[in-house]
N, C-alpha and C positions, 0 to 999 in steps of 0.2 A: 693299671700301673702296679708293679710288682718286683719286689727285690727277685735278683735271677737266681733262678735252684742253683743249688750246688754239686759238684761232677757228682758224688753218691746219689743227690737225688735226681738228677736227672737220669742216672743211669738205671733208677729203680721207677721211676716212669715210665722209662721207655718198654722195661721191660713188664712192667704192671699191665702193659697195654697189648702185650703179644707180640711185642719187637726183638727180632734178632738182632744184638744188638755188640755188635764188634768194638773194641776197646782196640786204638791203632798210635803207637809213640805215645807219646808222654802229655797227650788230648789232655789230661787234668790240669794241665799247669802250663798248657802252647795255648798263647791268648796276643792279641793287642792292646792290652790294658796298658802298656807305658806312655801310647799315644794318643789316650782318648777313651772318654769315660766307658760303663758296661753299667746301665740300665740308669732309671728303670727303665724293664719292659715293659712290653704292651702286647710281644705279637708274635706270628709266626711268619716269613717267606721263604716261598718255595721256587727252584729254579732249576736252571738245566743248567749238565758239565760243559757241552760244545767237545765231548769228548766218547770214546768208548771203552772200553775194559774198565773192569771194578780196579785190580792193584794199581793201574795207572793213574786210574780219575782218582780215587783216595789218596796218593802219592804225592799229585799236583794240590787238591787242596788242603792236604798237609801244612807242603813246602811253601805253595807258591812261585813266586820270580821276583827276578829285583824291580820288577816295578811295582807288583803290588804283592806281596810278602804273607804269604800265610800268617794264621789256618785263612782258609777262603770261606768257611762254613761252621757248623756245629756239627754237622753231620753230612755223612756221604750215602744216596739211598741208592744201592745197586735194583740192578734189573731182576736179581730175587729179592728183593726188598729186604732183604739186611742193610742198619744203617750202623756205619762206619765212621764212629768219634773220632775228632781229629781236631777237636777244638771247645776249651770251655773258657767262656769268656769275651771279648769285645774279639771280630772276627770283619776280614775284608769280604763282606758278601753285599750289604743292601747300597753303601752308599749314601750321598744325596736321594730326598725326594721330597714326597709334596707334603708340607704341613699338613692340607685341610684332609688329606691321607690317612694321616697320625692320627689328627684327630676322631674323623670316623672311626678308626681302630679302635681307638680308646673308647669312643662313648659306642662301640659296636653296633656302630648304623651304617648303611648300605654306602658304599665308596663312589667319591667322585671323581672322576675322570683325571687322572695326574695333569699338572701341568706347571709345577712349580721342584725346586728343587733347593729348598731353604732347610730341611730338615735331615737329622745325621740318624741316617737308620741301622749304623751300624752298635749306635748305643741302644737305640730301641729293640731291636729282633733279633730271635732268634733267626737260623738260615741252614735250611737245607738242600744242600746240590744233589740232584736228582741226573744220575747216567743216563746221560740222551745227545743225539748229536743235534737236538734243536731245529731239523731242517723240517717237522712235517713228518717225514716219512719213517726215521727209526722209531719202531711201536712203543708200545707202554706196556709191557706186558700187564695181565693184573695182579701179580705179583709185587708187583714196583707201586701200582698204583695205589695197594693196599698196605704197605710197607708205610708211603706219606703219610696216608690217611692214621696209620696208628700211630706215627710219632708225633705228626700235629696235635692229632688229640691227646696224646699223651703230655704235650706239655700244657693243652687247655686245658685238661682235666688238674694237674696239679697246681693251676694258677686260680682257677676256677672262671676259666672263660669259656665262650661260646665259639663256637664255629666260624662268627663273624673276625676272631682276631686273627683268622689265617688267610694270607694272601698271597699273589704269586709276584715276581719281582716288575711285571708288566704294569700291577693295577700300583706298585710304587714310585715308580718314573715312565715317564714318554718314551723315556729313550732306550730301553728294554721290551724284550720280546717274548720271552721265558717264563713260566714253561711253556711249549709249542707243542702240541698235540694231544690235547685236555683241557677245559674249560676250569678254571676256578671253582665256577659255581658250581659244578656235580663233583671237586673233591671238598669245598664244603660242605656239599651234601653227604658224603663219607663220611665226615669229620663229627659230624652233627648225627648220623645215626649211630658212630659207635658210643659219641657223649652221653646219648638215651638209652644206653646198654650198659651193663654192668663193664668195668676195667677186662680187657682179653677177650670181649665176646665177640661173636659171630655178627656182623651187621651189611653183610655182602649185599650188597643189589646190584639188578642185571636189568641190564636195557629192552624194555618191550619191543617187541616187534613192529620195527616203522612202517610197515607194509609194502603191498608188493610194489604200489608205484613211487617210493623214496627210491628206491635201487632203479627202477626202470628208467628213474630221471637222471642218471649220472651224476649222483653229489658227489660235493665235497664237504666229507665232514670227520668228525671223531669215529663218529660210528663207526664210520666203515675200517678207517683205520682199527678201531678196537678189535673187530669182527675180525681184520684181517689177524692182528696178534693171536686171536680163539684160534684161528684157523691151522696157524704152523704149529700152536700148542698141541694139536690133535693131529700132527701129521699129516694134515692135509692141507701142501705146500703146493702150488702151480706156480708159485711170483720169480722170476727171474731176478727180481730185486724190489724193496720195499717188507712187508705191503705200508702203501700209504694211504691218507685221507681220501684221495678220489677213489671212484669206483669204476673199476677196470674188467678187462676181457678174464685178466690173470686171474681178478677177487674170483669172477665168474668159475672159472674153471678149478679153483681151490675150494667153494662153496660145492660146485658137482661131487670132488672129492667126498667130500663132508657127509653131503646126499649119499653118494654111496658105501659111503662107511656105515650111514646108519639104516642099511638096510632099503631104499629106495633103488628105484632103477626106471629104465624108460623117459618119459616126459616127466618123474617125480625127480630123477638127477639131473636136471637142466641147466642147474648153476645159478635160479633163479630163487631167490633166499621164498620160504612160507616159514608160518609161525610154528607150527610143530618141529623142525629142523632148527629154527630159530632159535627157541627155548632149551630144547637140546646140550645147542651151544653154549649158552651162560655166558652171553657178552657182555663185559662190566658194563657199568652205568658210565656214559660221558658226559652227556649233555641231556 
């Protein structure tokens, strides 16, 4: 529990942490404080726009609409992982949700299942809206995914929490989905190796190689989604649209890409993922 930074310090947070860190309207002083308290806090949630383009999705959770009235957020974290203030102080992002939630939050022990909706987390949390269109299939680049991970910990580190006070808006109500296409637990696990690093450091991890027969089996998972975001990173695009979480003919033929980019040919560019092409890649960590 913690009196909330103030716009200077938060903005010297963010940046303490290696955050691009945009300044948008008059974010120091666009708040909902006339309607309802601002702290203490306790936490950080992360969510999706339901939207695409940075100007637009920063724009909306600005403004808002008349029914629910901006800011929407504390920040806006685009698809390059610039995050876009647009809000200091009590904000429409978390809503209702589950006390015993709060609570884990606070004593930072492992979260229970939401199922209640007694508690205003809009005094509690901070929130940041993360551009994605939430269906699954629009990527995370790791740009974006690295973007979260330094502004979450940027506010743990000057609260002095742990990685446990960051959640996503799913594990604070039932009735949330967000974010969709990333596991909480591996951007805690971001959150938590840049905490064990000096402020701005490097603490990238990349997904081991699942082996040959996770792809042979046709999952559905972050991986493959992630793999797919590596994959148009480097130019090598076969997806007519996506890529998403399952694993398709398309992943296939954009991995061959891959393969032959890095010098492979014959039965080595099959489109069948091996660990040396794997590692290559540098597929963030999802899960």
């Amino acid at each position: 529990m913690a009196t909330p930074l103030t716009a200077d310090a938060l903005l010297t947070a963010l940046r303490g942490e290696g955050v691009t860190a945009v300044e948008y309207g008059d974010w120091r002083t666009h708040n909902r404080n006339a309607v309802g308290a601002w702290g203490p806090v306790n936490g950080v949630i992360v969510h999706h726009t339901v939207t695409s383009g940075t100007d637009a999705s920063v724009a909306y959770c600005y403004t808002g609409d008349a029914a629910l009235p901006g800011p929407l957020c504390h920040g806006v974290i685009a698809k390059d992982g610039s995050v876009h203030l647009v809000g200091n102080g009590r904000a429409n992002h978390a809503g209702s949700g589950d006390p015993d939630v709060l609570a884990a939050v606070i004593a930072e022990t492992p979260l229970p299942a939401p199922d209640e909706t007694g508690a205003d987390g809009n005094t509690r949390f901070y929130g940041f809206e993360c551009v994605n269109l939430g269906d699954g299939s629009d990527p995370w680049p790791e740009a974006q995914l690295e973007g979260i991970a330094r502004a979450c910990a940027a506010i743990c580190r000057a609260h002095g929490w742990t990685a446990a006070s960051v959640i996503g808006h799913l594990e604070w109500t039932n009735q949330k989905i967000d974010p969709k296409g990333f596991s909480m637990a591996s951007m805690r696990t971001r959150v938590a190796a840049l905490l064990a690093a000096a402020p701005g450091g490097d603490a990238t991890r990349y997904q081991p190689f699942p082996g040959d027969a996770f792809f042979r089996s046709a999952p559905t998972s972050t991986i493959v989604a992630a793999m797919g975001g590596r994959l148009v990173a480097e130019g090598c695009s076969a997806y007519a649209e996506g890529p998403g979480p399952r694993w398709s003919e398309a992943d296939r033929a954009s991995y061959a890409l891959w393969q032959t980019k890095l010098g492979y040919s014959g039965a080595d560019a099959d489109g069948w993922p091996g660990a040396s092409s794997w590692n290559a890649l540098k597929v963030p960590y999802t899960a």
